[in-house]
N, CA, C and O of each residue as an XYZ file, in Angstrom:
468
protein
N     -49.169    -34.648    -68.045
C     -50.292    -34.647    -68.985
C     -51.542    -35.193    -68.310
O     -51.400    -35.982    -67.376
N     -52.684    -34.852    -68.690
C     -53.938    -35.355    -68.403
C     -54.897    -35.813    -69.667
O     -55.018    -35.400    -70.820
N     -55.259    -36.425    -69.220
C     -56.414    -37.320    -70.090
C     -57.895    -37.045    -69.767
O     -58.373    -37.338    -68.671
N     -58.688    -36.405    -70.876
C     -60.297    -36.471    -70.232
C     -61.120    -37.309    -71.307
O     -61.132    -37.247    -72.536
N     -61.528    -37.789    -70.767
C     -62.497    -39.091    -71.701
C     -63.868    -38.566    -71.275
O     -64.301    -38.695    -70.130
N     -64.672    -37.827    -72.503
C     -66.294    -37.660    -72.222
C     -66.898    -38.880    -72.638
O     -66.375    -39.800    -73.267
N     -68.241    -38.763    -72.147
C     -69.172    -39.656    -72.715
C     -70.668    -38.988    -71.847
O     -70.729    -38.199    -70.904
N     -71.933    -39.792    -72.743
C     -72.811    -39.172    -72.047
C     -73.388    -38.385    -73.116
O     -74.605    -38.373    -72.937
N     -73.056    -37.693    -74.190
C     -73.916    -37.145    -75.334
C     -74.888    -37.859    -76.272
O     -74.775    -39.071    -76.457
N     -75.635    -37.294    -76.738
C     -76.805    -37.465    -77.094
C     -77.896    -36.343    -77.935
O     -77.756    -35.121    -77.982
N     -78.981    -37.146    -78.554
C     -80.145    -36.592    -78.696
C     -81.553    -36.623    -77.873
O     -82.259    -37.625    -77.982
N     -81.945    -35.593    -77.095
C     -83.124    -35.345    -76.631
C     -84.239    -34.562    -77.114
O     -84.048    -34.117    -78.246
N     -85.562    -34.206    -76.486
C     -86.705    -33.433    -76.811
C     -86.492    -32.759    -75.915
O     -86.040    -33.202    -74.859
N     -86.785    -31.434    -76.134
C     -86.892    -30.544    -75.079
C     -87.641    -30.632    -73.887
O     -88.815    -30.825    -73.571
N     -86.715    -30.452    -73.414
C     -87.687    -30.564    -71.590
C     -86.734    -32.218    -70.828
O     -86.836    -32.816    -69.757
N     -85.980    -32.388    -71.917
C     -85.818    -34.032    -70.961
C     -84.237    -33.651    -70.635
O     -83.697    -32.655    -71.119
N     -83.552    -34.608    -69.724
C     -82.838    -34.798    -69.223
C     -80.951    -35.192    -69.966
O     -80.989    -35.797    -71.037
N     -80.127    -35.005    -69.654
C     -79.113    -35.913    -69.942
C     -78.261    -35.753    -68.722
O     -78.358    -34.935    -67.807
N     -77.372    -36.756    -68.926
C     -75.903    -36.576    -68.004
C     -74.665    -36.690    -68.479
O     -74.585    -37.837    -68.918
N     -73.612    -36.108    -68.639
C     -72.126    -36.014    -69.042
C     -71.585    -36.610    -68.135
O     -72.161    -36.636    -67.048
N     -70.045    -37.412    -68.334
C     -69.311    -37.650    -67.465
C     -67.925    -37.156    -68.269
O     -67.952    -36.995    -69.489
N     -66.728    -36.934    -67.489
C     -65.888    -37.095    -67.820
C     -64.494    -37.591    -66.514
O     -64.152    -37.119    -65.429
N     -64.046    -38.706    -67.323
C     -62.862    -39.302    -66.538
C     -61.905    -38.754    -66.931
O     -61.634    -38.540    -68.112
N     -61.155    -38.404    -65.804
C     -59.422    -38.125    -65.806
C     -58.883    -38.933    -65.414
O     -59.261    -39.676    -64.508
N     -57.106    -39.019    -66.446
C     -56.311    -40.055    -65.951
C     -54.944    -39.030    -65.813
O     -54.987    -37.800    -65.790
N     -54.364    -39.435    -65.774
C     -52.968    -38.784    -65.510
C     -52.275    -38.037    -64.580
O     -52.224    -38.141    -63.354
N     -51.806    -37.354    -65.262
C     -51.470    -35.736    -63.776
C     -52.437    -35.513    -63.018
O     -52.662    -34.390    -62.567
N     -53.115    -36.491    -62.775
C     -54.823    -35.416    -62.343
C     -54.399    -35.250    -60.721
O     -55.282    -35.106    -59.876
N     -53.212    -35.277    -60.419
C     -53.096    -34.184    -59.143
C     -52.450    -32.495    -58.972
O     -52.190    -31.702    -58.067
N     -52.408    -32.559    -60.283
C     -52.014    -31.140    -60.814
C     -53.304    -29.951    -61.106
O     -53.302    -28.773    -61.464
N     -54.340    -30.920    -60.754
C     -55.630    -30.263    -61.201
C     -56.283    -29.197    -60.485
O     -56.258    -29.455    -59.282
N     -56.866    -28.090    -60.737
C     -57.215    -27.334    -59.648
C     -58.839    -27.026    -59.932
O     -59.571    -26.524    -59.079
N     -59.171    -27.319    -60.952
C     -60.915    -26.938    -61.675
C     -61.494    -27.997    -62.636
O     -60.747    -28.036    -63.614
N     -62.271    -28.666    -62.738
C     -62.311    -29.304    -63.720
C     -64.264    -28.688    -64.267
O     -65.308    -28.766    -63.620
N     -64.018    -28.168    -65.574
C     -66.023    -27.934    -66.288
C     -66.249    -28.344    -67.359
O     -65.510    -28.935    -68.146
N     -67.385    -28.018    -67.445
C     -67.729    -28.185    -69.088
C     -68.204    -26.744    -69.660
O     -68.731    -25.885    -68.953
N     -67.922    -26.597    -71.142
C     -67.907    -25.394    -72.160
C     -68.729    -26.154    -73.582
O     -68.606    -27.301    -74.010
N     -69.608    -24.989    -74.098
C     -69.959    -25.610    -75.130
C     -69.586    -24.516    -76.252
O     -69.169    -23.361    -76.160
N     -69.895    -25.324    -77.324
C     -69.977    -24.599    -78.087
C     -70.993    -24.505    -79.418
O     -70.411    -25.239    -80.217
N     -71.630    -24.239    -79.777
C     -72.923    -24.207    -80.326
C     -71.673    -23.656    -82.225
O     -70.621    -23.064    -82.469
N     -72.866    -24.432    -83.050
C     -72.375    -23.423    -84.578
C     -72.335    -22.106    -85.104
O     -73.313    -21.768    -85.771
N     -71.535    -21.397    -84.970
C     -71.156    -19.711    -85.086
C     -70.976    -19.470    -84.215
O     -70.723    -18.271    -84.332
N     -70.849    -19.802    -82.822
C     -70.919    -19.290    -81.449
C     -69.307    -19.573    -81.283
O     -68.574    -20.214    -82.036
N     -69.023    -18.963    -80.183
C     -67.396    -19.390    -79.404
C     -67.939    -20.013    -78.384
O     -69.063    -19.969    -77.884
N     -67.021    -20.576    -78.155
C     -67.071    -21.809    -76.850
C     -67.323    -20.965    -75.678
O     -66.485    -20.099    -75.429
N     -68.464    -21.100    -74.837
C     -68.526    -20.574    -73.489
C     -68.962    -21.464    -72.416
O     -69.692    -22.417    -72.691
N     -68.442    -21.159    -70.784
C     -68.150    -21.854    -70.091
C     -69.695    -21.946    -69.688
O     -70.540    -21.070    -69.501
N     -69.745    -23.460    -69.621
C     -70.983    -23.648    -68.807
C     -71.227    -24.286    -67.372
O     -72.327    -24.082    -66.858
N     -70.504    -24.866    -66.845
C     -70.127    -25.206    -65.537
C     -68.665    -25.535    -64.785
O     -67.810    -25.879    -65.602
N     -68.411    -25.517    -64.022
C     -67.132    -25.373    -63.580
C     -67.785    -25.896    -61.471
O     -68.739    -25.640    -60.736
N     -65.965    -27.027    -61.398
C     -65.725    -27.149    -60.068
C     -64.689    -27.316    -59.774
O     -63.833    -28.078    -60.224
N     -64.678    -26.386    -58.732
C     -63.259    -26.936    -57.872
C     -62.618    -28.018    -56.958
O     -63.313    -28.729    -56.233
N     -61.318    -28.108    -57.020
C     -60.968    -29.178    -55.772
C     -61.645    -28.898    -54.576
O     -62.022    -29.876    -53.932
N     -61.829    -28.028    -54.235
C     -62.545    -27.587    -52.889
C     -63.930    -27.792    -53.075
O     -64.393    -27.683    -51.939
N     -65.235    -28.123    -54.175
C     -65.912    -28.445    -54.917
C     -67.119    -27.340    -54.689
O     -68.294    -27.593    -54.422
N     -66.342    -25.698    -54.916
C     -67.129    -24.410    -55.303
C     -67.349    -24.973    -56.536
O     -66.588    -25.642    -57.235
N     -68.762    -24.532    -56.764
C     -69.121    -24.889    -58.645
C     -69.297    -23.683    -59.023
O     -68.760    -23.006    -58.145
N     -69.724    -23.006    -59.799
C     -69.813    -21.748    -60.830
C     -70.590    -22.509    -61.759
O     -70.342    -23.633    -62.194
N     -71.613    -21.720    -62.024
C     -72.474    -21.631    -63.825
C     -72.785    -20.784    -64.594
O     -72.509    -19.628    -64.276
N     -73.165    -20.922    -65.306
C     -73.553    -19.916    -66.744
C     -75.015    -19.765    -66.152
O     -75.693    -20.707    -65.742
N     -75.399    -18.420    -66.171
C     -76.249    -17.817    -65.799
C     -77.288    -18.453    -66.802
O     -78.229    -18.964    -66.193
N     -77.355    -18.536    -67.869
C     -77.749    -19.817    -68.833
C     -78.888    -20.782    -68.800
O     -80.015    -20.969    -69.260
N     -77.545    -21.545    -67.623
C     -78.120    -23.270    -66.893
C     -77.914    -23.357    -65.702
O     -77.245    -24.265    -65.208
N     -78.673    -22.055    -64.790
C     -78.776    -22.032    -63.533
C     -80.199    -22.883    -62.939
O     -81.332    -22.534    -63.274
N     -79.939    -24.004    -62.043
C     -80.963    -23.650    -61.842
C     -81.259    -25.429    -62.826
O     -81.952    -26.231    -62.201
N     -80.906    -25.740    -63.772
C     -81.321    -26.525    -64.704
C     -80.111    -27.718    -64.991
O     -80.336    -28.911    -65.197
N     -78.930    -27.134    -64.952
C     -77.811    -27.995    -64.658
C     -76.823    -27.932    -63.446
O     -76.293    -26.883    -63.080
N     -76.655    -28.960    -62.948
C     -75.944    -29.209    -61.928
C     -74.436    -30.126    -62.044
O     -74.321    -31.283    -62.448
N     -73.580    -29.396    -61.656
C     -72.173    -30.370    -61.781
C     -71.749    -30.994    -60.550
O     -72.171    -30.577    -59.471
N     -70.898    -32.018    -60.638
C     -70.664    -32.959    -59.463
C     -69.447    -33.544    -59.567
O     -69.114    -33.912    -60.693
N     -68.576    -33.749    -58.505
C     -67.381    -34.245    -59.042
C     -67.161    -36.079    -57.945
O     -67.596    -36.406    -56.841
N     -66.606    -36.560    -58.607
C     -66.516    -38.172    -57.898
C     -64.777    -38.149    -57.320
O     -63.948    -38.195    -58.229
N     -64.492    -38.115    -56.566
C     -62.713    -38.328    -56.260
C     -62.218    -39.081    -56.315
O     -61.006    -39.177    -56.507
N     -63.369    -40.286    -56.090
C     -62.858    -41.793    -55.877
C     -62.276    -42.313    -57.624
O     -61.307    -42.852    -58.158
N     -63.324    -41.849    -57.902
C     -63.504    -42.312    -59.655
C     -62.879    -41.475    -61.121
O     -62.953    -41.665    -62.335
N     -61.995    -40.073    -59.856
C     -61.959    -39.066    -61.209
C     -62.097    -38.157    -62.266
O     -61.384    -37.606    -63.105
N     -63.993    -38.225    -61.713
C     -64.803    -38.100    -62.450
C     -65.608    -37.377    -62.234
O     -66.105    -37.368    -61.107
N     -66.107    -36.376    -63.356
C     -67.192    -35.235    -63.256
C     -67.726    -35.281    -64.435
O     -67.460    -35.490    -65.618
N     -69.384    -34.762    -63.037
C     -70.251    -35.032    -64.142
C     -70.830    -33.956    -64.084
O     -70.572    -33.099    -63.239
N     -72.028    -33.806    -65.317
C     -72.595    -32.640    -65.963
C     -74.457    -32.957    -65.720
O     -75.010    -33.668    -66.559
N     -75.073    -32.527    -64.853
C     -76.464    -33.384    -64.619
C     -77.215    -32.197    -65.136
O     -77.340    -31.108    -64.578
N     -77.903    -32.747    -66.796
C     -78.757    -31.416    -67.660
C     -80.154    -31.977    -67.654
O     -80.454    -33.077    -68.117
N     -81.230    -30.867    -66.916
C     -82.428    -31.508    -66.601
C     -83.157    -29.817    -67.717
O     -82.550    -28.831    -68.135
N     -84.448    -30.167    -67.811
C     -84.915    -28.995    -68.586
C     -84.234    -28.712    -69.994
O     -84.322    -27.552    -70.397
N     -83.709    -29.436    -70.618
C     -82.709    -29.211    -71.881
C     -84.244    -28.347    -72.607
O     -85.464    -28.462    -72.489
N     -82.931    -27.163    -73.650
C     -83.848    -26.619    -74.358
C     -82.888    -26.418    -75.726
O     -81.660    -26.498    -75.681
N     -83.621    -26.157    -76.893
C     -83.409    -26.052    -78.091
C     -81.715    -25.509    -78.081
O     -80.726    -26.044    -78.583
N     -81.845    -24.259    -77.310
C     -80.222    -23.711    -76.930
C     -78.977    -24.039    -76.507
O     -77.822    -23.614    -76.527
N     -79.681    -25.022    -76.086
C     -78.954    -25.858    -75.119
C     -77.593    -26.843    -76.089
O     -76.623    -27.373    -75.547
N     -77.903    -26.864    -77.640
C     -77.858    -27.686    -78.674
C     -76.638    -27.136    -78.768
O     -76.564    -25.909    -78.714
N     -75.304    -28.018    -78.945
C     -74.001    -27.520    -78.887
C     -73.252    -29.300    -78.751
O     -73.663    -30.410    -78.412
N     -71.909    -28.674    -79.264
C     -70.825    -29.739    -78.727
C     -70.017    -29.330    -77.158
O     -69.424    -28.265    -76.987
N     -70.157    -30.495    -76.029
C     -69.852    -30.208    -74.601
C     -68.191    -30.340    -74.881
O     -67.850    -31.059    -75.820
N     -67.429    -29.841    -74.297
C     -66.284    -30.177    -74.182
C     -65.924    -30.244    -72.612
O     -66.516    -29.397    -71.942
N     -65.142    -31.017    -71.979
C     -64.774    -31.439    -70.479
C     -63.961    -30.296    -70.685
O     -63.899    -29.728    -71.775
N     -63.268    -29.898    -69.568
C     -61.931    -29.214    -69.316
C     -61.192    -29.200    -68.160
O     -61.844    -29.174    -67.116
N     -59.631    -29.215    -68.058
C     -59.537    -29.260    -66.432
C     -58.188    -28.422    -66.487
O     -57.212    -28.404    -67.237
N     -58.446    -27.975    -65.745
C     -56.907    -27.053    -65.112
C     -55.951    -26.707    -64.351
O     -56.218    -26.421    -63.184
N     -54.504    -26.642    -64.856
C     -53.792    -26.903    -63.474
C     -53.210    -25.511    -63.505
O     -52.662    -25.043    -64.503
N     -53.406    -24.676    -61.999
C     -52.941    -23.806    -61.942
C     -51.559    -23.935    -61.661
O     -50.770    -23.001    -61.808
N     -51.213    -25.159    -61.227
C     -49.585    -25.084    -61.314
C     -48.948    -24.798    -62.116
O     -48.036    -23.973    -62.182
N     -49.698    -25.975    -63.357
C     -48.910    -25.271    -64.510
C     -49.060    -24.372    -65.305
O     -48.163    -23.824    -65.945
N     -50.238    -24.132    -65.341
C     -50.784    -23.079    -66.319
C     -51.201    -23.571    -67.608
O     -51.439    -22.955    -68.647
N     -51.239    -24.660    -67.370
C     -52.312    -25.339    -68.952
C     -53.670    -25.628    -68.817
O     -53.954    -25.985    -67.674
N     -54.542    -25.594    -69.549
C     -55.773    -26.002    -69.774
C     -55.765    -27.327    -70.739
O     -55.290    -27.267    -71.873
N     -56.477    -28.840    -70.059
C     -56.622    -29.794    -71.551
C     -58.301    -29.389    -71.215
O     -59.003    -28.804    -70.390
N     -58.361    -30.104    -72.403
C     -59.822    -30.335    -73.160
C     -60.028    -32.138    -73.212
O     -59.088    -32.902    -72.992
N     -61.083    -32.485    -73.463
C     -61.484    -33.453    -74.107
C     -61.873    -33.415    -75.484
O     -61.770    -32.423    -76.205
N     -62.383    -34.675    -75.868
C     -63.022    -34.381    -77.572
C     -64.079    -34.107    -77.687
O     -64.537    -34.090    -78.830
N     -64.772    -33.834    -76.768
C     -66.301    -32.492    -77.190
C     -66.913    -33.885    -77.672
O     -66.516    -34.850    -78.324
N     -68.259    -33.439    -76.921
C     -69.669    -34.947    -77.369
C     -70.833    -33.656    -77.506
O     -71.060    -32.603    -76.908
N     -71.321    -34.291    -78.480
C     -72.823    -33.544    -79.075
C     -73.536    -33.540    -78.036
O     -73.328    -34.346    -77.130
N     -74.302    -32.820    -77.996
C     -76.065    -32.930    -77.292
C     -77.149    -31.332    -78.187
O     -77.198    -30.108    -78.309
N     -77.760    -32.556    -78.541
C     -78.972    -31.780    -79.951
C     -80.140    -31.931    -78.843
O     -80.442    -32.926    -78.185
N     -80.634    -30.797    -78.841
C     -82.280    -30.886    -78.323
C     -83.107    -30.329    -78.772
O     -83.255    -29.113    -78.655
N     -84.135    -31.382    -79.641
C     -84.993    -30.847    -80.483
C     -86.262    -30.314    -80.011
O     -86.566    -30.804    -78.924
N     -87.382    -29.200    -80.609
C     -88.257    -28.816    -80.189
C     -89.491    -29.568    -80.218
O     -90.512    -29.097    -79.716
């Protein structure tokens, strides 16, 4: 099993900044990707950043350019660095990490970030 603990959500104005973190505990050598996905109200959850153990990142064409992900090895921990936030941007983040060994995906408990106009 794995454990992801977010933190780091919030309310901003458009145009300003935040940062996500999320810690893993557990299996976290079973891990092969760890991102973040949001999901906005009426919307389905879509992926918004993603890294690998090898630390290839992938983004949402989205938040290119505007968010940057980063991963810590020492600490576990990845983070979500959102600069330029815009109204759209307004969703619940959820962490995620994945083990291709096993073939599960966990989640975390999803943290707000509202950015008002």
């Amino acid at each position: 099993q794995v454990q992801l603990v977010e933190s780091g959500g919030g309310s901003v104005q458009a145009g300003g900044s935040l940062r996500l973190s999320c810690a893993a505990s557990g299996s976290i050598f079973s891990i092969n990707t760890m991102g973040w996905y949001r999901q906005a109200p009426g919307k389905h959850r879509e992926l918004v950043a993603s890294i690998t153990s090898g630390s290839i990142t992938n983004y949402a064409d989205s938040v290119k350019g505007r968010f940057t992900i980063s991963g810590d090895n020492a600490k576990n921990t990845v983070y979500l660095q959102m600069n330029s936030l815009k109204p759209d941007d307004t969703a619940v983040y959820y962490c995620n990490a994945y083990s291709r060994t096993l073939g599960v995906y966990y989640w975390g408990q999803g943290t707000q970030i509202t950015v008002s106009s």
